[in-house]
KEKEDREN-939375 format. One record per residue (C-alpha): residue in three letters; x, y, z; residue number from 1. Coordinates in pm, 1 decimal. Example, Ala and Ser with C-alpha at 12.3 -4.5 7.8 and 13.67 -1.06 7.14 Angstrom:
REM residues 2
site type:ALA, xx:1230.0, yy:-450.0, zz:780.0, seq:1
site type:SER, xx:1367.0, yy:-106.0, zz:714.0, seq:2
***
This chain:
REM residues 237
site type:UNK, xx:16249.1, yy:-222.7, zz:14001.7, seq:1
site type:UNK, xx:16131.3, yy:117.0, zz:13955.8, seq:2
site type:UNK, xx:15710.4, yy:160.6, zz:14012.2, seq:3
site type:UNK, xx:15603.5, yy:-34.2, zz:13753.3, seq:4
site type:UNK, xx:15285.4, yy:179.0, zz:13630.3, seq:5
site type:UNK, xx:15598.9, yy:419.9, zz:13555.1, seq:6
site type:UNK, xx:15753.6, yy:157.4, zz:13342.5, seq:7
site type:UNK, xx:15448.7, yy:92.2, zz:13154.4, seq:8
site type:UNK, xx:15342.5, yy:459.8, zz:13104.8, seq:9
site type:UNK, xx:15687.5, yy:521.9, zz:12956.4, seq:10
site type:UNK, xx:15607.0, yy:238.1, zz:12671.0, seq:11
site type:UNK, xx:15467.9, yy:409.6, zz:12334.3, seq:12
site type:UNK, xx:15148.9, yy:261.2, zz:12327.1, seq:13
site type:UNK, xx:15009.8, yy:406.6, zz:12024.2, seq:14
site type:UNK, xx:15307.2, yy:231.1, zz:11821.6, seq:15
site type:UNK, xx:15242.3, yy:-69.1, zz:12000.2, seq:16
site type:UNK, xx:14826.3, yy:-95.1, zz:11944.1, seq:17
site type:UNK, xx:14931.2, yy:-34.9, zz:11590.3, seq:18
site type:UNK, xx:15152.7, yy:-344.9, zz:11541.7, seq:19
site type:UNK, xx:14877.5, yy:-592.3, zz:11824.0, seq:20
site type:UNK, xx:14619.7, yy:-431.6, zz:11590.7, seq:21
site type:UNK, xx:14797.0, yy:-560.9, zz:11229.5, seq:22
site type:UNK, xx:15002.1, yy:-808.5, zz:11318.3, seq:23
site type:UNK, xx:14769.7, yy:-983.9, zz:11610.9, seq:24
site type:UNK, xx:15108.1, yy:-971.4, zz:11819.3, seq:25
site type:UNK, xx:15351.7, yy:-754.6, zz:11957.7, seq:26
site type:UNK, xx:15695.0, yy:-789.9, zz:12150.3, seq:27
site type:UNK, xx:15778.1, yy:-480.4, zz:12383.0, seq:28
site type:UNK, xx:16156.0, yy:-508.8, zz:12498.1, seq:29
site type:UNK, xx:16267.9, yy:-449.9, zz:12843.7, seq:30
site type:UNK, xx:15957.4, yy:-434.2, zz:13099.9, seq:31
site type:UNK, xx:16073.2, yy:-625.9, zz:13347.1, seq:32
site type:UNK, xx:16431.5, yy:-560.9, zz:13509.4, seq:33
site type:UNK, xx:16643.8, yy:-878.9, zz:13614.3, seq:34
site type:UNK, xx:16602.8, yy:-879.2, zz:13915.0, seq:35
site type:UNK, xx:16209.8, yy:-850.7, zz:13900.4, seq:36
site type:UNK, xx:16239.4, yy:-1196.4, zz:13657.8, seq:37
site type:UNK, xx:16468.9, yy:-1374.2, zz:13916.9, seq:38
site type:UNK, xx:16244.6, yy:-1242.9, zz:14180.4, seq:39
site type:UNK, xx:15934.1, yy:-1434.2, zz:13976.9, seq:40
site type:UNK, xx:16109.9, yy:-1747.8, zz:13942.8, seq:41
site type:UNK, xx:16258.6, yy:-1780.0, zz:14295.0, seq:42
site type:UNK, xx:15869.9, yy:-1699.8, zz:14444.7, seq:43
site type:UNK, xx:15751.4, yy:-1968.0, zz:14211.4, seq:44
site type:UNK, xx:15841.1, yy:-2289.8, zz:14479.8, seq:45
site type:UNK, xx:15674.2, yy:-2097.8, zz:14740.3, seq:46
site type:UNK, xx:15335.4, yy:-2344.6, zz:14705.3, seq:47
site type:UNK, xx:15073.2, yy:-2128.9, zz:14923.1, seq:48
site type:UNK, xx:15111.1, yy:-1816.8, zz:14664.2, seq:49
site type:UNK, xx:14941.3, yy:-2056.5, zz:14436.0, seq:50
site type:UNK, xx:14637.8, yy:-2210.1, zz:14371.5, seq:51
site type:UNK, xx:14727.1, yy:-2495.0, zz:14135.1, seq:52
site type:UNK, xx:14985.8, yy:-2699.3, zz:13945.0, seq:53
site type:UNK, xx:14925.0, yy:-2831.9, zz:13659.8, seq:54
site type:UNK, xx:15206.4, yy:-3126.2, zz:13515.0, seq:55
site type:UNK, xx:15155.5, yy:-3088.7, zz:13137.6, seq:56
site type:UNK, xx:15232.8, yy:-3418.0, zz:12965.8, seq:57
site type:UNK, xx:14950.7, yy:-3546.1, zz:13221.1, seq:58
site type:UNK, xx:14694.3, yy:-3397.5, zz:12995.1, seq:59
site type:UNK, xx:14918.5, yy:-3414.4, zz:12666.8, seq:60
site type:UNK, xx:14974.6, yy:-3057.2, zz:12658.7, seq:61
site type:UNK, xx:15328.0, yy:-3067.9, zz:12628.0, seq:62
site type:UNK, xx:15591.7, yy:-3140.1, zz:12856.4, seq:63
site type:UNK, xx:15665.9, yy:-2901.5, zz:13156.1, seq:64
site type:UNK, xx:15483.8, yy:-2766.0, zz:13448.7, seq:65
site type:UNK, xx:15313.2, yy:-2425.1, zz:13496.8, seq:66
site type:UNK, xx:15130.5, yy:-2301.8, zz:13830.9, seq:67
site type:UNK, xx:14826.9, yy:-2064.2, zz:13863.7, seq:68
site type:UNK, xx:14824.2, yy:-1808.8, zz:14141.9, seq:69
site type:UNK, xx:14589.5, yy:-1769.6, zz:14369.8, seq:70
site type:UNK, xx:14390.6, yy:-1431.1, zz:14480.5, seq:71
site type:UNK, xx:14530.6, yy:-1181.7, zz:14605.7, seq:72
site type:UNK, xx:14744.1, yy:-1201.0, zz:14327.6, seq:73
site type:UNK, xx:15089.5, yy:-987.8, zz:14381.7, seq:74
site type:UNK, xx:15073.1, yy:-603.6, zz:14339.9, seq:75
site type:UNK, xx:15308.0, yy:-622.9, zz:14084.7, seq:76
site type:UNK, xx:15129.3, yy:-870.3, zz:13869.3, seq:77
site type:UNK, xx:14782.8, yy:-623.5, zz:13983.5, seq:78
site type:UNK, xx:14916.3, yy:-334.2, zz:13849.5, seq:79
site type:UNK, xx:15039.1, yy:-506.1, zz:13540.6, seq:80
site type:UNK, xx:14717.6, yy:-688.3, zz:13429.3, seq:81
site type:UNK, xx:14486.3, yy:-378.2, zz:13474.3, seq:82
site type:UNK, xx:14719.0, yy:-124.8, zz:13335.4, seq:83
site type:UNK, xx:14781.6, yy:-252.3, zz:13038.9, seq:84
site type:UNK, xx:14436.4, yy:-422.1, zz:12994.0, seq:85
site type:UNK, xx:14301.0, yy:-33.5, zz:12959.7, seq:86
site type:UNK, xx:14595.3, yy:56.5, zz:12688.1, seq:87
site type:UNK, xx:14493.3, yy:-279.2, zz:12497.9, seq:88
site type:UNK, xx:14064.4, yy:-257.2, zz:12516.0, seq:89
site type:UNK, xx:14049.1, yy:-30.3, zz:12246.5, seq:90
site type:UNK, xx:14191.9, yy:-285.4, zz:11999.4, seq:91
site type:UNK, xx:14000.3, yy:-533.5, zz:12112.6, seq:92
site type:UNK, xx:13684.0, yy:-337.6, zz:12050.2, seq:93
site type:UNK, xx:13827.0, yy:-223.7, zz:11732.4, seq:94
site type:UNK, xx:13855.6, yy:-602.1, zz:11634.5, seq:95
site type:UNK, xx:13491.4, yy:-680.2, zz:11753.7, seq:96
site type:UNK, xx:13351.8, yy:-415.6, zz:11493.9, seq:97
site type:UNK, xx:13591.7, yy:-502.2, zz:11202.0, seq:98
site type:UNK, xx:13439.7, yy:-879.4, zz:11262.4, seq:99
site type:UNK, xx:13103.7, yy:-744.9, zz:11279.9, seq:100
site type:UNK, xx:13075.8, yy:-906.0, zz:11646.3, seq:101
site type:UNK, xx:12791.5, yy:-774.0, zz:11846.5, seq:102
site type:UNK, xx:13040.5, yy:-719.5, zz:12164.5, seq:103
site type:UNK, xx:13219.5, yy:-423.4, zz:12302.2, seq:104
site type:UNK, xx:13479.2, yy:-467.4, zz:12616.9, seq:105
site type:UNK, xx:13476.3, yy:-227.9, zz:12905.6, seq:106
site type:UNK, xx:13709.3, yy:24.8, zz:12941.3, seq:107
site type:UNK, xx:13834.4, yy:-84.7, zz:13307.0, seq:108
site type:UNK, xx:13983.3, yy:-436.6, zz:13432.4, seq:109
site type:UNK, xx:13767.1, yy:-441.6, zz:13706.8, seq:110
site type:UNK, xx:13465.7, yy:-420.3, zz:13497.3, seq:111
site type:UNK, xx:13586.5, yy:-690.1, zz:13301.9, seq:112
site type:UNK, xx:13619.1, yy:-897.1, zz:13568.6, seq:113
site type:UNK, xx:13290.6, yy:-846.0, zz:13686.0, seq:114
site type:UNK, xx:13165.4, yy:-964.0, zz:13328.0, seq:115
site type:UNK, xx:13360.6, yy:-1292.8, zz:13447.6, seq:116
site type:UNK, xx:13205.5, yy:-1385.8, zz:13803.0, seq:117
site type:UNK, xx:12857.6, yy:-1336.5, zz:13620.0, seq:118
site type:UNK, xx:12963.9, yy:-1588.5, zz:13478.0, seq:119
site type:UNK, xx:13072.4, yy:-1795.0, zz:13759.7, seq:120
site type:UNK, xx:13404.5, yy:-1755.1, zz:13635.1, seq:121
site type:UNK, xx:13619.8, yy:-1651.9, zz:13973.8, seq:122
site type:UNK, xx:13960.3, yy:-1853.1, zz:13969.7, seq:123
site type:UNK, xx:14224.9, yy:-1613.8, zz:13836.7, seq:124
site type:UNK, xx:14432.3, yy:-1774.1, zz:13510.2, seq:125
site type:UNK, xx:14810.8, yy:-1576.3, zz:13551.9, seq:126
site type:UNK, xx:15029.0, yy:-1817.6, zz:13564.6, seq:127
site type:UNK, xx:15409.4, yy:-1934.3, zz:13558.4, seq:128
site type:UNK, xx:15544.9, yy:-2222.1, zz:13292.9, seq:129
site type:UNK, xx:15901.5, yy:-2369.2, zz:13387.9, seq:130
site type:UNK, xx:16019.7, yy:-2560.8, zz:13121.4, seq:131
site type:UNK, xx:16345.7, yy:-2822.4, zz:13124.7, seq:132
site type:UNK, xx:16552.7, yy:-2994.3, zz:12838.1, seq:133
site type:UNK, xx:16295.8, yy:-3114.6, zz:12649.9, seq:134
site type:UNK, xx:16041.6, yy:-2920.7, zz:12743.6, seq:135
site type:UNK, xx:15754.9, yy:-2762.9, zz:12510.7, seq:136
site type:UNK, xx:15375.1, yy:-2626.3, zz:12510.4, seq:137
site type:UNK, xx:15154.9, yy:-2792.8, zz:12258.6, seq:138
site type:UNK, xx:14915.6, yy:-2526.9, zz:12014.2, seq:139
site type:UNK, xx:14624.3, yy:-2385.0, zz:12219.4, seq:140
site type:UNK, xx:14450.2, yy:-2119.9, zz:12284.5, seq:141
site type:UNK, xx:14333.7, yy:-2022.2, zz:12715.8, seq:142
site type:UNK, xx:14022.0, yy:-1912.7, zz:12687.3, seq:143
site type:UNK, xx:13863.1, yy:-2064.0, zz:13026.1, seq:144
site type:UNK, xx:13457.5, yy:-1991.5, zz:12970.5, seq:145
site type:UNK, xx:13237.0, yy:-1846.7, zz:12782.3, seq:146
site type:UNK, xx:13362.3, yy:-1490.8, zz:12882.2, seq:147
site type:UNK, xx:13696.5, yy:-1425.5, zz:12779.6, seq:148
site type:UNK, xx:13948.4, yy:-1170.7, zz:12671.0, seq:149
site type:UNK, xx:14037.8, yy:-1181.7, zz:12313.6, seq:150
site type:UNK, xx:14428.3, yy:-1065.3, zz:12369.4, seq:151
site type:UNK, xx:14668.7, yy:-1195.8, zz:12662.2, seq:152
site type:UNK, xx:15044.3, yy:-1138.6, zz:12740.9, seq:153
site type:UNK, xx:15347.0, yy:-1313.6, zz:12882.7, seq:154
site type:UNK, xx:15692.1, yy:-1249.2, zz:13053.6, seq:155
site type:UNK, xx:15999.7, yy:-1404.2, zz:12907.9, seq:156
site type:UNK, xx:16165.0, yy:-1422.4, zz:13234.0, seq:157
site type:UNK, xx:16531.8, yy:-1629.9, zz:13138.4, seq:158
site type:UNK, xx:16726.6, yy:-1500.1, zz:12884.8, seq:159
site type:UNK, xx:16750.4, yy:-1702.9, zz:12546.4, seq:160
site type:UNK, xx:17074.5, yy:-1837.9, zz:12438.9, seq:161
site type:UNK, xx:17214.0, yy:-1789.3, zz:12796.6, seq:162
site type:UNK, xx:16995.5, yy:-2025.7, zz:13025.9, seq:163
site type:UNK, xx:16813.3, yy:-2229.0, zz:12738.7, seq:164
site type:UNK, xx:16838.3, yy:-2291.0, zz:12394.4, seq:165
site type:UNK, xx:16499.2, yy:-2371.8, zz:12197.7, seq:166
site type:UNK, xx:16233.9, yy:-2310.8, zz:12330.1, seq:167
site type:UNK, xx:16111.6, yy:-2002.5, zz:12099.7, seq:168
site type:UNK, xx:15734.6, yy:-1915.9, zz:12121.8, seq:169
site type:UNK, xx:15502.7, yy:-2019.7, zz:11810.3, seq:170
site type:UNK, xx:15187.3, yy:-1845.8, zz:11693.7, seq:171
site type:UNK, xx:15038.4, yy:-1998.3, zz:11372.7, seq:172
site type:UNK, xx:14725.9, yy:-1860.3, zz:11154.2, seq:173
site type:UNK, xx:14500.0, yy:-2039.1, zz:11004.4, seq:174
site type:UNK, xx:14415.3, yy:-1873.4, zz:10688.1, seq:175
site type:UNK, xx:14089.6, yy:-1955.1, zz:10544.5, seq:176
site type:UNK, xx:14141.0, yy:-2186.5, zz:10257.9, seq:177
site type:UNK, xx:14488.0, yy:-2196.4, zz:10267.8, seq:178
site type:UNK, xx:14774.8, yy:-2341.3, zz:10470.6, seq:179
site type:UNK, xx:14879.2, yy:-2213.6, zz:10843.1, seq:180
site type:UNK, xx:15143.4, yy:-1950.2, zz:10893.9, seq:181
site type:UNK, xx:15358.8, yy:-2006.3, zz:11162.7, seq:182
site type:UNK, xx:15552.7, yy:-1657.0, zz:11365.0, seq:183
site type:UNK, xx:15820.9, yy:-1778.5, zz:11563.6, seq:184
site type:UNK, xx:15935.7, yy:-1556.8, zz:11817.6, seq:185
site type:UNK, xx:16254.9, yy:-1513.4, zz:12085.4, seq:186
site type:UNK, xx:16180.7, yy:-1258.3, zz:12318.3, seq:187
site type:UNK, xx:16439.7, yy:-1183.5, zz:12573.1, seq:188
site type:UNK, xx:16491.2, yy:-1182.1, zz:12950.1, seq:189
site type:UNK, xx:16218.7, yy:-920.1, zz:13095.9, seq:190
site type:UNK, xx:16023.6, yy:-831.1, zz:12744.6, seq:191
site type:UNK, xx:15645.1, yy:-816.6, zz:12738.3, seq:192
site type:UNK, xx:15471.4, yy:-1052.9, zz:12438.5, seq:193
site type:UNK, xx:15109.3, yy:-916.5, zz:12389.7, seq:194
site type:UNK, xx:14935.0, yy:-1148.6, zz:12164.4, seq:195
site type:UNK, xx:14558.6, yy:-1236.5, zz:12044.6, seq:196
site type:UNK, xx:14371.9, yy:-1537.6, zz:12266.0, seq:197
site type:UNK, xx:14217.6, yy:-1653.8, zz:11963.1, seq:198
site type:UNK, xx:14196.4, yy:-1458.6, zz:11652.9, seq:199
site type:UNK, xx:14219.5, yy:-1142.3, zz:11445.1, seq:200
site type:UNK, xx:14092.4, yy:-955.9, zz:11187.6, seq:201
site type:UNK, xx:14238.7, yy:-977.8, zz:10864.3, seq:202
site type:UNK, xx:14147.1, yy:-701.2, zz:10566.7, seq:203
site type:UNK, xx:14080.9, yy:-811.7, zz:10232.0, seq:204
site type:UNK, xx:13908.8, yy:-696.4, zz:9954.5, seq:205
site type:UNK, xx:13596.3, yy:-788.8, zz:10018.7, seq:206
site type:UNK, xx:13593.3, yy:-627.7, zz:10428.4, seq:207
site type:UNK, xx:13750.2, yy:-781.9, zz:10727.1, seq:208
site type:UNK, xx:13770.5, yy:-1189.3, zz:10787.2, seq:209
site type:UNK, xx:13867.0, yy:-1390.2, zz:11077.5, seq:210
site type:UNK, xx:14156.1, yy:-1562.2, zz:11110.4, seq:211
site type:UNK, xx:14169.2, yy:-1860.5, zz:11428.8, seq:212
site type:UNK, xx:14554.3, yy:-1818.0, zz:11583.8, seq:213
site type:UNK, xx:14717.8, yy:-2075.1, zz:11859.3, seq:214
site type:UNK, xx:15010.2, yy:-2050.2, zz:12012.8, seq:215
site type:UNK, xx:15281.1, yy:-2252.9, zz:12169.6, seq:216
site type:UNK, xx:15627.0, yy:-2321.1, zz:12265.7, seq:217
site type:UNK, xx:15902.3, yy:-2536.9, zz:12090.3, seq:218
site type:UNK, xx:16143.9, yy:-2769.3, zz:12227.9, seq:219
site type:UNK, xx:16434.9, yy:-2676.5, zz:12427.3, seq:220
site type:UNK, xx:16732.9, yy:-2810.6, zz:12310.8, seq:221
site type:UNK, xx:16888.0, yy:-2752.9, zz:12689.5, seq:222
site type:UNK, xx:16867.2, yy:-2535.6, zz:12995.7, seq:223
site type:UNK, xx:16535.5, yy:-2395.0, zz:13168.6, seq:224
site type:UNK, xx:16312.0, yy:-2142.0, zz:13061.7, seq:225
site type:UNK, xx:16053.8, yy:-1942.1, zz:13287.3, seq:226
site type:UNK, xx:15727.7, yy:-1743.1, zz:13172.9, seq:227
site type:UNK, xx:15486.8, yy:-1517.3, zz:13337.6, seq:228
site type:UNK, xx:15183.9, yy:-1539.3, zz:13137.1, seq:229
site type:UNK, xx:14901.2, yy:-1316.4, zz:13245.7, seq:230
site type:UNK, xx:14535.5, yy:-1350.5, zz:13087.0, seq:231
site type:UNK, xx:14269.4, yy:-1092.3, zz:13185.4, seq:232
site type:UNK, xx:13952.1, yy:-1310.7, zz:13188.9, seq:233
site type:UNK, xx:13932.1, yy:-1546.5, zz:13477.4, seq:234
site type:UNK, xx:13781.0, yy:-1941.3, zz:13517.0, seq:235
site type:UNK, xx:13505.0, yy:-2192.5, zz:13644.0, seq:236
site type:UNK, xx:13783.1, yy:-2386.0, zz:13791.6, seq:237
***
């Protein structure tokens, strides 16, 4: 595909903080051309471009299998994670004030990164999830250490209703004193997913309160389905 820090320059940002900022998610269509996503998925049996593979029903975290890459991570995935981690810092920091948390992110990636091997926190968490018939992704949230990110992303990298069926991507809420809300979501083939790690701030009429989000992925009723997901703090292990 075309340079990729073109592609993500051409995306209207400010619309897009707007909707992460309310809405503690956002879906930007069309990021990733076909060939990029079948690209992804055909690199993903190559074992020495990764560090480790995790089989999820192992740990009861679902059924399916994901794989973390190693450093150097690809350019491609490079120039993704610390591009658009400098687009998405100032809602983050908005979010730490509106909470009244006594944090502020840097402006730069590699800054933030540095935050994380202070923290003996070195291994980097992108990853890919390949899910079959059957497959699904229990509620969690990736947050790794004690230094993390509070926003993340992923890569729909199939195309719903064409190679799987299911399979859609949950994020609840927990409200405080009341029951969960549950988003369900179906982004398509090459569409960027920015959502929050953990929570958001809610306005009410007393200020801002927190509300705790997970997220996760249904069953597929058939087919395959392939993710990129891409998290911008890193881990102890």
């Amino acid at each position: 595909m075309r340079d990729i820090k073109a592609q993500l320059a051409s995306i209207d940002w400010e619309a897009a903080r707007t909707v992460l900022h309310d809405n503690g998610f956002v879906t930007v269509k069309n990021v990733l051309d076909k060939a990029t996503c079948e690209a992804l998925i055909a690199a993903y049996k190559a074992d020495n471009t990764y560090r480790k593979t995790i089989t999820m029903e192992r740990y009861r975290f679902g059924l399916g299998e994901y794989k973390y890459f190693r450093y150097p991570l690809p350019q491609l995935i490079t120039d993704i994670r610390e591009t658009i981690y400098e687009q998405i810092a100032p809602v983050a920091n908005a979010w730490m004030k509106e909470l009244n948390i006594d944090q502020q992110f840097p402006a730069s990636h590699a800054a933030m990164l540095e935050q994380c091997r202070s923290n003996q926190q070195v291994h980097p968490t992108v990853l890919i999830l390949k899910y079959g018939k059957g497959g699904f992704n229990t509620l969690h949230q990736d947050l790794y250490g004690e230094v993390f990110f509070p926003m993340q992303m992923v890569f729909m990298l199939d195309q719903e209703g064409v190679d799987y069926t299911g399979g859609e991507f949950v994020i609840t809420e927990q409200i405080p004193r009341a029951q969960s809300k549950a988003n369900v979501l179906k982004p398509g083939m090459g569409d960027l997913l920015l959502f929050t790690t953990n929570f958001r701030p809610v306005k009410g009429s007393r200020g801002y309160y927190r509300v705790s989000m997970k997220h996760g992925v249904s069953p597929l009723h058939s087919g395959h389905r392939h993710s990129l997901g891409i998290i911008f703090h890193d881990a102890k292990t």
